[in-house]
C-alpha positions in Angstrom: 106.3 57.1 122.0 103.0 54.9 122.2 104.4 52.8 125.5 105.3 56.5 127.0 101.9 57.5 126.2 100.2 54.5 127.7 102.3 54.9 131.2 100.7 58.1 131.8 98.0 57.8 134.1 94.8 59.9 132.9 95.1 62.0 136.3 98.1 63.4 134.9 96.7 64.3 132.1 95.9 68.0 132.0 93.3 70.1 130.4 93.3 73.0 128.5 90.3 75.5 128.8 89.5 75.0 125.5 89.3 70.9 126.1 92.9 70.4 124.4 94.9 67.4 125.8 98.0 68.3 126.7 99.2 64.6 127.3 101.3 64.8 124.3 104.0 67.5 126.1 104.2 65.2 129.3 105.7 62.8 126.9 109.5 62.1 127.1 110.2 62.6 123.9 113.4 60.8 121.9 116.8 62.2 121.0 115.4 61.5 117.1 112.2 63.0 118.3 113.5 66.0 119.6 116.2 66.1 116.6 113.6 66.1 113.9 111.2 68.3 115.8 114.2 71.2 115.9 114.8 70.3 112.1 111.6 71.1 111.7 111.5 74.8 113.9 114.7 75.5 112.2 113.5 75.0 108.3 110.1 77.1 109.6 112.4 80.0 110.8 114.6 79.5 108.2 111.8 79.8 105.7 110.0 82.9 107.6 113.6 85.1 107.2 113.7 84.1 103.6 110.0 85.0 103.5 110.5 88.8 105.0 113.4 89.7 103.3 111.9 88.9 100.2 108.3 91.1 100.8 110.6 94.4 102.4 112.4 93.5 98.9 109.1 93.3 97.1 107.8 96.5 98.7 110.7 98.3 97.8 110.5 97.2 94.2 106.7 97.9 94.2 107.4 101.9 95.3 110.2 101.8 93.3 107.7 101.2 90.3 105.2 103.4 91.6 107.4 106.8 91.7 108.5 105.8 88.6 104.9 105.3 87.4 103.7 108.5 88.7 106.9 110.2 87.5 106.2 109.7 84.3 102.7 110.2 83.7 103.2 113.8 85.4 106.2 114.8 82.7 103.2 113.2 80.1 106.4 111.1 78.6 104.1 108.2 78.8 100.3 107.5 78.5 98.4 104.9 81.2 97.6 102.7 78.4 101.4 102.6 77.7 102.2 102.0 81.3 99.9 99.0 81.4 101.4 97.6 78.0 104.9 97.5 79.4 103.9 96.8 83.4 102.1 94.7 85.5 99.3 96.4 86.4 96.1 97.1 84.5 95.0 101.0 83.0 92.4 100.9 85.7 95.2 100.7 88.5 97.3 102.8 86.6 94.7 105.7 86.8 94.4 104.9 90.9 97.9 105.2 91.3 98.0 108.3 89.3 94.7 110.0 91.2 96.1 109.1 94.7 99.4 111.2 93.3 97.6 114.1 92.2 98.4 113.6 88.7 96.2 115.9 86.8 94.2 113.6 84.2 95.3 114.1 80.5 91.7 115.3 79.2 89.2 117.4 81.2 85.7 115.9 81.7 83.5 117.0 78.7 80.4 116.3 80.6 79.2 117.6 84.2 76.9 115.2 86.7 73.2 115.8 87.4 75.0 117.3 91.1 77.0 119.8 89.2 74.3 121.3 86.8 71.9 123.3 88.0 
């Protein structure tokens, strides 16, 4: 590809705006070239189904979890701290998962905010 290369006269050559040299794509390219170059597109396209069928599968699992999180906590058959033993996510998370649900938190607060007294 070199030789190729060096036949091109620089008036040829064009420029991108962005001061790319697109000498490389007026290149006659080989029938190896062009036969690893598609071996190449196909393993990336390939790789990017594999890829987004396995994060829609992932997203299914993860709301899978979540209803099942939140279904419990709201029957009170488990306890967030119990939840986080047995899952992957932390007590912390737990509790925001819970709290976006509208799952009614297992103790009321004992003690009001300066905002609230008064």
């Amino acid at each position: 590809m070199t030789s190729q290369l060096q036949a091109v006269s620089l008036r040829q050559v064009r420029r991108a705006p962005w001061g790319c040299n697109l000498m490389w794509e007026d290149a006659e390219m080989t029938d190896e070239e062009r036969a690893t170059q598609q071996a190449a597109i196909d393993e990336i396209e390939r790789l990017t189904a594999t890829f987004r069928a396995t994060e829609r599968a992932h997203e299914q699992a993860r709301d899978a979890l979540h209803e099942a999180i939140i279904r419990n906590l709201m029957t009170r058959t488990l306890r967030p701290s119990q939840v986080e033993r047995h899952g992957p996510y932390d007590r912390n998370h737990v509790g925001r998962i819970a709290k976006a649900a509208g799952v009614p938190p297992l103790r009321e607060r004992k003690t009001q905010s300066a905002e609230t007294e008064g």
